[in-house]
N, C-alpha and C positions, 0 to 999 in steps of 0.2 A: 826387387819383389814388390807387389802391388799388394795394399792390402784391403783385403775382402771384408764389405761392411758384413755384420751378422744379419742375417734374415730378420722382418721386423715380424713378431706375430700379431695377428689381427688381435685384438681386444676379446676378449671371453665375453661369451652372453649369459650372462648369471640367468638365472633357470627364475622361474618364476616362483612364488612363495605359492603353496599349496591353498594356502587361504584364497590368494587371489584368480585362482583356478576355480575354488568351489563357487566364487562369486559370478562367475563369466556366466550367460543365460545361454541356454542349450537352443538347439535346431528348433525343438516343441516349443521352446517357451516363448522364440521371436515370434514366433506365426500364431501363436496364442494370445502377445500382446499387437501384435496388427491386426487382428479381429478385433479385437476388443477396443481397440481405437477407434478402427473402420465403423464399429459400432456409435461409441459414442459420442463422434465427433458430429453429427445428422443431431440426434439426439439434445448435445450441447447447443448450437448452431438454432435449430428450430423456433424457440423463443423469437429471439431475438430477427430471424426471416420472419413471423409472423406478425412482429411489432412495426417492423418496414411496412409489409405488406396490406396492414388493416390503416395505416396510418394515410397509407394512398389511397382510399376508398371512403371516403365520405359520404353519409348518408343511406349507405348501398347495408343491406343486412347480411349480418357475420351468418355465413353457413355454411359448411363444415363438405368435402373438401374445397368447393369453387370457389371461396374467399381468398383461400392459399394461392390460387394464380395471380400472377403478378401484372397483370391487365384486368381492365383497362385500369391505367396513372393517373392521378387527379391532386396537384398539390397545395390542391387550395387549403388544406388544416393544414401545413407550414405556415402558408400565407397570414392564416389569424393569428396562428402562434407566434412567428416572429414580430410580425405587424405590432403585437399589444405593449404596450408602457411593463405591464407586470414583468413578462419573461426576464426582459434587460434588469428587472431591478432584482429579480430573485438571482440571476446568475453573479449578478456583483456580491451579492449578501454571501453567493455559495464558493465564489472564487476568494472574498476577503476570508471567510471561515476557513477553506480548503489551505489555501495558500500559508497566510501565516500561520495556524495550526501547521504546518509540515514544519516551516521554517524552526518556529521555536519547540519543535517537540525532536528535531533531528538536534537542534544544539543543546538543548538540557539532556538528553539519552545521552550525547557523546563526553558530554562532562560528568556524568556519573558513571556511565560506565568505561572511561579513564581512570576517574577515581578509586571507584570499585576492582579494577582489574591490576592498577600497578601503584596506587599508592597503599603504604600503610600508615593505619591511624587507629587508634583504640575503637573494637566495636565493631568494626569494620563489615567481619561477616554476618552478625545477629541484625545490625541495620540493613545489608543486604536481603538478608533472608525477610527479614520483618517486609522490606517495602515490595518483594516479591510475592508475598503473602495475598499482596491485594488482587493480584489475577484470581484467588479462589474466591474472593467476594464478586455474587452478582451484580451485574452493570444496576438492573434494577432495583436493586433494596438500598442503593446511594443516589439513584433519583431523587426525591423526596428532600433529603435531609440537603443537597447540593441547592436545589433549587429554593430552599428556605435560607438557606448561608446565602446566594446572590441575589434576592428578593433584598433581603434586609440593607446589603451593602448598595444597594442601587442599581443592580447588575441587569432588570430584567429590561428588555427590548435595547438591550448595548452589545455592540460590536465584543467587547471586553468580556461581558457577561456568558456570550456565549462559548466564546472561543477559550478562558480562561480554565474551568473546572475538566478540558478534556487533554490540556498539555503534559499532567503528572500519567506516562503511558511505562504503564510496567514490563510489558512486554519487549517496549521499545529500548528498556537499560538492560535487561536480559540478554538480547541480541548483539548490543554494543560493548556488553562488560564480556559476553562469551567469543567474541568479533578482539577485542584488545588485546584479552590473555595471549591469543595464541602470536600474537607479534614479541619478536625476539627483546629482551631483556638490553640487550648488547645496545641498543641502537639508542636507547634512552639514556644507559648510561654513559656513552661517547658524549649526545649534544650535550649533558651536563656538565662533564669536564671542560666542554669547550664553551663554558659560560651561559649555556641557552639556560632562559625562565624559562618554568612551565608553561606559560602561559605561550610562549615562541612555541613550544616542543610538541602542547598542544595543535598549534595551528601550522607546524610546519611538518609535522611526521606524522601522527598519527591522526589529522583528517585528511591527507591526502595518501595515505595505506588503507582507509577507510571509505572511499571511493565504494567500493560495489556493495557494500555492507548496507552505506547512507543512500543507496541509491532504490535497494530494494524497501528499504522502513520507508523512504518519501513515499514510491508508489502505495506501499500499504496505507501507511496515514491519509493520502491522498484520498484513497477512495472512499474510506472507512468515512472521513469526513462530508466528502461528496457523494455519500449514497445516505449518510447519516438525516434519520426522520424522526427518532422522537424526541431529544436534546433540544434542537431546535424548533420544536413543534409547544414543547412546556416555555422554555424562557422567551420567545418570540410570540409575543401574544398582539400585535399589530402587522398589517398587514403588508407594511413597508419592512420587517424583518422577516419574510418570509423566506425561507429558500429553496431550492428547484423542488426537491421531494417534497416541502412541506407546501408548496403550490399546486403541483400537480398533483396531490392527495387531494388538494381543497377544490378540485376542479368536480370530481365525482359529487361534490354535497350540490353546485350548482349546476346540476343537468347539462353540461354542458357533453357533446358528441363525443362519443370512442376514439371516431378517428384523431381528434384535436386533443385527446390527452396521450394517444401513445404516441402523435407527432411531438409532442413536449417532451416523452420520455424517451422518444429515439435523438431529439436536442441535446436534454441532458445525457444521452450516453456517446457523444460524438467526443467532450474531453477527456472523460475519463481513459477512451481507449485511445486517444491519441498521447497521452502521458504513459500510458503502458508500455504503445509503439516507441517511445523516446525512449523510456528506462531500459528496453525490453533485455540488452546485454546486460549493462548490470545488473538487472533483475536477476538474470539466471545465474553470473557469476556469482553474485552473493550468496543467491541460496543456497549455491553448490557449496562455497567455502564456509560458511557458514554452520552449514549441513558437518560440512569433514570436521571443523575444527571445534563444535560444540558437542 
């Protein structure tokens, strides 16, 4: 007698949870949200075609619609802009601000909210809560007092001076401490049995679980800093600590052409969006995980 294996049954497709039905968008709502795109993608877009486009047109008078054709091209305000000593030195000013501000505002968020997320220590949450407190303080009513504490210490036209009173970013341990929690328990406590220091456990699990997390705060800090005009507008009071925004603001006081300062502001926005273009997957992965797990 031969014996007959039993029938295998396929796997059961468990039904979906009713919640996640209510969630799914209906036939009306797709076609509601692609209008509404179609809409305001022209809308968003527009700016910035218009900043190209007056930037090509030197000398020629803005009027409203034939300015918007993209003829005739003339890219002689590149030419001055690039051409001049100034741009080179403002974009270093705004790359050293831009750059290391990300650096060390992504490594002090990842150490406190590590700390915050998986160690205990007395206090723990009232300090949490207290340093989170400062997002409800306006940026503006600690201008003043910041720039009298880095006057005094020596801070004002220094590298240091600038870049130092914007690394404590509360939002940025928020994200990082709400980003850690949700990382499993188990994994932490494995490398400790197997003798890892924190400081290994630190830099061998959870910055590299943190990948899309750190990848979304760099682009934010990135821009925040590289779009940032009045920090460096009060502690840069020479002209050689100027940076791109606070240069091309200072171009309007010397008469200087339309087209040559929105060619300076279409310069300054060629990094910012090529950092965007880099992060752009982690960008969205983070927000997403982020999004679920906070």
């Amino acid at each position: 007698m031969t014996a007959t294996m039993p029938a295998t049954r396929p796997p059961a497709v468990r039904p979906k949870h009713p919640s996640y039905k209510a969630l799914e968008p209906t036939r009306g709502g797709k076609i509601a949200r692609i209008v509404l795109l179609a809409i305001a993608t022209p809308v968003t877009l527009f700016p910035f075609y218009a900043m190209v486009v007056l930037s090509l047109k030197p000398g020629a008078a803005v009027t409203f619609p034939q300015s918007m054709l993209p003829w005739p091209v003339d890219f002689s305000a590149y030419g001055e802009v690039l051409g001049g000593r100034d741009l080179l030195k403002w974009t270093f000013n705004t790359l050293v601000y831009s750059v290391v501000s990300v650096v060390a505002v992504l490594l002090l968020a990842s150490l406190a909210g590590y700390a915050f997320a998986k160690k205990r220590f007395p206090g723990r949450e009232p300090m949490f809560w207290s340093f989170l407190a400062m997002v409800m303080v306006p940026y503006h009513v600690t201008l003043i007092p910041t720039f009298v504490l880095i006057a005094q210490l020596g801070g004002v036209d220094t590298y240091w001076g600038l870049i130092l009173p914007t690394l404590a970013n509360a939002q940025a341990v928020f994200l990082m401490r709400q980003f850690i929690m949700g990382l499993p328990d188990e994994l932490f406590e494995a490398a400790r049995l197997d003798g890892a220091s924190e400081w290994r456990i630190f830099t061998r699990i959870v910055l590299p679980l943190c990948k899309p997390i750190l990848a979304t705060l760099g682009v934010f800090v990135f821009l925040w800093h590289w779009n940032d005009l009045l920090w460096p507008l009060i502690v840069g009071g020479s002209a050689d600590m100027r940076t791109l925004t606070v240069g091309i603001a200072s171009l309007h006081q010397e008469n200087v052409p339309l087209s040559v300062v929105l060619a300076g502001a279409t310069v300054a926005f060629v990094p910012i969006f090529a950092a965007y273009l880099v992060g752009q997957r982690y960008f969205t992965e983070g927000v997403t995980m982020s999004g679920i797990k906070g």
